[in-house]
C-alpha positions as a Markdown table, in Angstrom:
| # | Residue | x | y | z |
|---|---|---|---|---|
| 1 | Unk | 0.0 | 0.0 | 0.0 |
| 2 | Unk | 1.2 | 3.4 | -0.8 |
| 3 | Unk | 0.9 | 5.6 | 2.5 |
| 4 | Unk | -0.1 | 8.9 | 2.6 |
| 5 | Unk | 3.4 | 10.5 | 4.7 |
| 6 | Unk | 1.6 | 13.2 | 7.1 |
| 7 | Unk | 4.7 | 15.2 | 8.3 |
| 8 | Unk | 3.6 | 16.9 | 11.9 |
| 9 | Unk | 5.8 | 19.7 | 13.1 |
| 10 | Unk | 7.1 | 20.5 | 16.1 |
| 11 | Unk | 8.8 | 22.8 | 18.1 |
| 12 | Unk | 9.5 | 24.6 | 22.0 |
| 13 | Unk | 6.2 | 24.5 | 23.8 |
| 14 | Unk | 3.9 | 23.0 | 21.1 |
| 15 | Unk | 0.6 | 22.1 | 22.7 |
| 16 | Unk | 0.6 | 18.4 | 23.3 |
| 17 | Unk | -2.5 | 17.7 | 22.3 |
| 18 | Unk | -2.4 | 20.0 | 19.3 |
| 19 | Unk | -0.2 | 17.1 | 17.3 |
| 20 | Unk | -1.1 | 14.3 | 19.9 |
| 21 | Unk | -4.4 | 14.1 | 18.9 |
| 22 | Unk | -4.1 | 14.0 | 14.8 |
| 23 | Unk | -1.0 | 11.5 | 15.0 |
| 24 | Unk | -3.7 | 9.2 | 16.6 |
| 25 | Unk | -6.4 | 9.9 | 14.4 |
| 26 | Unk | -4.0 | 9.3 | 11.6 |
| 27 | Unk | -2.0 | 6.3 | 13.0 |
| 28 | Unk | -5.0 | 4.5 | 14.2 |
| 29 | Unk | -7.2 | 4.7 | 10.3 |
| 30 | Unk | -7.6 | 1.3 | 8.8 |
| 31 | Unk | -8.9 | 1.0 | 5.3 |
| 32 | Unk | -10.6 | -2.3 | 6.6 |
| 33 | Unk | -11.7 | -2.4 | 10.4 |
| 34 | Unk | -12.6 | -5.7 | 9.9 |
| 35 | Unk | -8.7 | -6.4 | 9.5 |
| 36 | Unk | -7.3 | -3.9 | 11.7 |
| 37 | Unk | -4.8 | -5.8 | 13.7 |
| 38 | Unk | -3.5 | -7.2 | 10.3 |
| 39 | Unk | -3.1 | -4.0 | 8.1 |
| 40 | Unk | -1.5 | -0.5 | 8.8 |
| 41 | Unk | -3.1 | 2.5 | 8.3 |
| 42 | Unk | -3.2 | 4.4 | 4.9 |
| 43 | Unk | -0.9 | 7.3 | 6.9 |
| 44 | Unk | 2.2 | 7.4 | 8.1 |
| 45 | Unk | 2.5 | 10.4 | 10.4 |
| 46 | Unk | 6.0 | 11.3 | 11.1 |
| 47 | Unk | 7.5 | 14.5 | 13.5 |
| 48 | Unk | 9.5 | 16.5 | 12.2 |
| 49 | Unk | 11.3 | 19.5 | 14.0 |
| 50 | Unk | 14.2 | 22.2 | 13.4 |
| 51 | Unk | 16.9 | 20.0 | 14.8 |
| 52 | Unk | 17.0 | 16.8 | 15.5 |
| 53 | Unk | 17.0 | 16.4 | 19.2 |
| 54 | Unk | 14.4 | 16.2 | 21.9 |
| 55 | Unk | 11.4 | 19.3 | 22.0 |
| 56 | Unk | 9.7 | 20.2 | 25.2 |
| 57 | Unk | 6.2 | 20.4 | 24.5 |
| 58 | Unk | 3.4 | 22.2 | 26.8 |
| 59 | Unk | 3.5 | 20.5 | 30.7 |
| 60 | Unk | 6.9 | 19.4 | 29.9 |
| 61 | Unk | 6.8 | 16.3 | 27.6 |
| 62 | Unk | 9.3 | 15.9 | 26.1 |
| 63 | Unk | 9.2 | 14.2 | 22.4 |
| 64 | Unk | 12.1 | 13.0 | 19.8 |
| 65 | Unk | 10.9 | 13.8 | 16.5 |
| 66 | Unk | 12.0 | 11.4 | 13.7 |
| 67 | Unk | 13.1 | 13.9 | 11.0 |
| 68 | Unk | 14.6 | 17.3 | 11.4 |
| 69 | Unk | 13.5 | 19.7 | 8.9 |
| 70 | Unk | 16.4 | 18.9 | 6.6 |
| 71 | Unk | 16.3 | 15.3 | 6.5 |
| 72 | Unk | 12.7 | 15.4 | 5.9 |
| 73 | Unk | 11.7 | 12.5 | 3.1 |
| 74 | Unk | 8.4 | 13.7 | 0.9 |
| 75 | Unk | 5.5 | 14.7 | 2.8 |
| 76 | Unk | 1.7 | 14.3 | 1.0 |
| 77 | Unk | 0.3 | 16.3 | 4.1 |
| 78 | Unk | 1.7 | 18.9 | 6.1 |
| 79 | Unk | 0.0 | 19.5 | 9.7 |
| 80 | Unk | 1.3 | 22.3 | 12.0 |
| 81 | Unk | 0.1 | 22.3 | 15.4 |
| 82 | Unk | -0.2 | 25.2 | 18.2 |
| 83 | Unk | 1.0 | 25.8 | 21.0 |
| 84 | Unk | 2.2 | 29.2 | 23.3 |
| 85 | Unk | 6.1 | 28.6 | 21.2 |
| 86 | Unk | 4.3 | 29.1 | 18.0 |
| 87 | Unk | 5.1 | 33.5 | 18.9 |
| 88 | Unk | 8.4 | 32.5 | 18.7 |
| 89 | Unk | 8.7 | 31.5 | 14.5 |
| 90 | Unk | 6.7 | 34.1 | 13.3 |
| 91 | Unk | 9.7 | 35.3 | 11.7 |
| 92 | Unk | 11.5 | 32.3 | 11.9 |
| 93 | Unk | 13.0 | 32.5 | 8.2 |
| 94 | Unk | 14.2 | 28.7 | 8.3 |
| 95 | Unk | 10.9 | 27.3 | 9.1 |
| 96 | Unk | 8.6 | 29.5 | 7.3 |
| 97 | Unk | 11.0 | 28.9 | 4.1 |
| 98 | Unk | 10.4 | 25.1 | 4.8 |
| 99 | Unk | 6.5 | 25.6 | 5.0 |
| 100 | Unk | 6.8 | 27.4 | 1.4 |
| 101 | Unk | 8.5 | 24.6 | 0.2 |
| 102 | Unk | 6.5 | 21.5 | 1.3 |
| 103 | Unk | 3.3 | 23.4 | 1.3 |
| 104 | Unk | 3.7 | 23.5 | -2.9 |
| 105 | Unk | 4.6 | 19.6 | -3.0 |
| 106 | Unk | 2.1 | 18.9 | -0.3 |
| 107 | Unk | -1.4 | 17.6 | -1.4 |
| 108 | Unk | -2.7 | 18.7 | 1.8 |
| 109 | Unk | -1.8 | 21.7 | 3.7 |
| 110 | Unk | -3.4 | 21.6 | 7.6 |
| 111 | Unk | -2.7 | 23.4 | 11.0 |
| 112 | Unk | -4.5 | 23.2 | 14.5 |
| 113 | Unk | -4.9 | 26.0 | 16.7 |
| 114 | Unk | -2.1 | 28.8 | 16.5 |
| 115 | Unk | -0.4 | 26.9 | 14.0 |
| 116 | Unk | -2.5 | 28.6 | 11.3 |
| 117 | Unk | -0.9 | 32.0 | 12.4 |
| 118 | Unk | 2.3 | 30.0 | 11.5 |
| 119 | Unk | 1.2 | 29.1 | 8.1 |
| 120 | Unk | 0.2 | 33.0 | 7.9 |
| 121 | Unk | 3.6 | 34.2 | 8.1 |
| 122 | Unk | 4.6 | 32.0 | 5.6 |
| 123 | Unk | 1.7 | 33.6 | 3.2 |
| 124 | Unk | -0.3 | 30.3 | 2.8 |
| 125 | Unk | -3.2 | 31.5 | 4.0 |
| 126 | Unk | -3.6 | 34.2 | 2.1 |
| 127 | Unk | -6.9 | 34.7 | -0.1 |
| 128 | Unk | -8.3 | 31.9 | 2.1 |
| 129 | Unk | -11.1 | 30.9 | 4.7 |
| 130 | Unk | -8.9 | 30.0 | 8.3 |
| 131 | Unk | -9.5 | 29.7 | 11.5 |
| 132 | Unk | -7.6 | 29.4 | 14.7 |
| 133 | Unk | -7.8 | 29.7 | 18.5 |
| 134 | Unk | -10.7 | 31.6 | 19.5 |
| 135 | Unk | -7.9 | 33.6 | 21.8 |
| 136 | Unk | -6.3 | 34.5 | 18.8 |
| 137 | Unk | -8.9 | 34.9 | 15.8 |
| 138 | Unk | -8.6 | 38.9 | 16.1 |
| 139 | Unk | -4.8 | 38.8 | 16.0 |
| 140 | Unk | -5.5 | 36.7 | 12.8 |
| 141 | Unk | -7.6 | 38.7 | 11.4 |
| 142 | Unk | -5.2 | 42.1 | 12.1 |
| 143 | Unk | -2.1 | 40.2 | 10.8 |
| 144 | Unk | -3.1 | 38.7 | 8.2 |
| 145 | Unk | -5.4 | 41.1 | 6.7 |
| 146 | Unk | -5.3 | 39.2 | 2.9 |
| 147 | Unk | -7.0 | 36.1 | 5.2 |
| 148 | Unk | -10.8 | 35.5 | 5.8 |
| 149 | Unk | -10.6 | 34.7 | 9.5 |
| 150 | Unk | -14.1 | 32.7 | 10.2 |
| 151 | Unk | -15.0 | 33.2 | 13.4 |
| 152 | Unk | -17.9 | 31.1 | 13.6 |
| 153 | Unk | -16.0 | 27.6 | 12.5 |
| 154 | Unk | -14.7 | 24.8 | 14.4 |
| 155 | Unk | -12.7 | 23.7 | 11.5 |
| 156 | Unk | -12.4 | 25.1 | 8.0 |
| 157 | Unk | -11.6 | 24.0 | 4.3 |
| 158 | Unk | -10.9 | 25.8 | 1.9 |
| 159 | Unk | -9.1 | 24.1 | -1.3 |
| 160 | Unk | -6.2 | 21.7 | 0.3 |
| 161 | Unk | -6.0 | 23.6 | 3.3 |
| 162 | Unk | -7.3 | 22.6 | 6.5 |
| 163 | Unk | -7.3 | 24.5 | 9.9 |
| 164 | Unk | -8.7 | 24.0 | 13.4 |
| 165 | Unk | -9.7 | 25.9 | 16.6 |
| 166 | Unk | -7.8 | 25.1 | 19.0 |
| 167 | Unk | -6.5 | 22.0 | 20.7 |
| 168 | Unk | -9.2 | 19.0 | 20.8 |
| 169 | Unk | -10.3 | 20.4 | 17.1 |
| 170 | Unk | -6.8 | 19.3 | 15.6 |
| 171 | Unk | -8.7 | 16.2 | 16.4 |
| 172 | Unk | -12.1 | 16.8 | 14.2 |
| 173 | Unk | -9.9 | 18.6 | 11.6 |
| 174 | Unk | -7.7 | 15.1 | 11.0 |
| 175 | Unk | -10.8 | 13.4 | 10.8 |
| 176 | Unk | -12.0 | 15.1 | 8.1 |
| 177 | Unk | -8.6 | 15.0 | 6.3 |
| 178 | Unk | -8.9 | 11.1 | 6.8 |
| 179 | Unk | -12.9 | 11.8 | 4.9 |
| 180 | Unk | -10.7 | 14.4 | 2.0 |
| 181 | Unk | -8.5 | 11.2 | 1.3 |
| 182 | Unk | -10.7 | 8.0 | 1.6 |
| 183 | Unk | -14.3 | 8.9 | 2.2 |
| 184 | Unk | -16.6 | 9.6 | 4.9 |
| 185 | Unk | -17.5 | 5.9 | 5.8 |
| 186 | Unk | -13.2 | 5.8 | 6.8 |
| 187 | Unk | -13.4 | 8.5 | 8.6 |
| 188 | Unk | -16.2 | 7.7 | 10.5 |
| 189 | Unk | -15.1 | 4.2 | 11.4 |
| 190 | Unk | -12.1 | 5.7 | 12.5 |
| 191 | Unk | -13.7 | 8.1 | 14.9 |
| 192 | Unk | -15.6 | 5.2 | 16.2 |
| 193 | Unk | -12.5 | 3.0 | 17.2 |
| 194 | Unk | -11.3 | 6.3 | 18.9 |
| 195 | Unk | -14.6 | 6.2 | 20.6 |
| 196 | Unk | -15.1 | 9.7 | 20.1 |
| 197 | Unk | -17.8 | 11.6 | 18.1 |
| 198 | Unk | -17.3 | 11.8 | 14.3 |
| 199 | Unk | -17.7 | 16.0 | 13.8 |
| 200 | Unk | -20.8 | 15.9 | 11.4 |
| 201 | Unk | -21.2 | 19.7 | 12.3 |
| 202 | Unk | -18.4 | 22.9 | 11.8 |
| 203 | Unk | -19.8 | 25.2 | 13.7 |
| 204 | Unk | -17.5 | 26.7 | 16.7 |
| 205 | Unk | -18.6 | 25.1 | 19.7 |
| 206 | Unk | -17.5 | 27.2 | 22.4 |
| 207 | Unk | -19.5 | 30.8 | 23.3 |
| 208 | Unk | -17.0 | 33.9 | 21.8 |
């Protein structure tokens, strides 16, 4: 089987559950549930960070990525997560360069949470419907003024690109990435062995 390669990034302080939650969603997809301790899933989700050794996420994990950004084989999807470090690369020329690069050899561009304001700097967003944290949708929308910041989505595609509120949406997003690449009956049945409930509505789900 030819697996979809979903290169996650991290970084200082990344939100755990902000690239947590999608490498499950995408390590634990099976084509055939029926066969699921036989077969892999149609993703391979690799991390992949600046250098190569250990990153401190949020709370103090503390998580050995497998690629650093110039080892990095092909990736089909790109997902950058959040997390209170993301303030730090806003003008990080190495990484945002690397973004450019993947994000045109990509098929699927996503970010959870503040990573979107990542995929901002790099100008990915721009002429596009994003969202992001709801702590940070007006600092999207006076950053990036060439962006359509939707305030009233969980999760949001427009095109190849995928982003997320924050945290537990990176979550919903990948599910729906998992419904872009092999239909909506996968997705679900993924979101069913996860025992959590498959997002069938994109509407923000927190009180702004």
């Amino acid at each position: 089987m030819d697996r979809k390669r979903v290169g996650i990034v991290l970084y200082e302080d990344v939100e755990v559950l902000d690239f947590c939650g999608p490498f499950e969603v995408f390590s634990v997809t099976r084509l055939n549930e029926a066969r699921r301790r036989e077969e892999t899933s149609p993703f391979h989700p690799v991390l992949v960070a600046e250098n190569a050794g250990p990153v401190t996420a949020t709370g103090g994990m503390q998580v050995l990525p497998h690629y650093s950004l110039a080892d990095c084989p092909h990736l089909d999807i790109v997902l950058v997560p959040g997390g209170w470090g993301f303030r730090h690369h806003l003008k990080n020329t190495l990484l945002l360069d690397w973004l450019r690069d993947r994000a045109v050899k990509a098929e699927t561009l996503t970010a959870v949470c503040t990573g979107a304001m990542l995929l901002g700097s790099a100008g990915l967003l721009e002429g596009r419907d994003a969202t992001t944290h709801w702590k940070f949708l007006d600092a999207m929308r006076d950053t990036f003024p060439a962006v359509n910041v939707r305030y009233d989505k969980h999760f949001v595609q427009d095109g190849n690109v995928f982003t997320s509120a924050g945290i537990s949406a990176g979550i919903d997003m990948s599910l729906k990435v998992v419904a872009h690449c092999f239909g909506e009956d996968i997705a679900r049945a993924t979101a069913r062995h996860m025992e959590y409930p498959y997002p069938d509505q994109d509407a923000r789900r927190i009180q702004l």
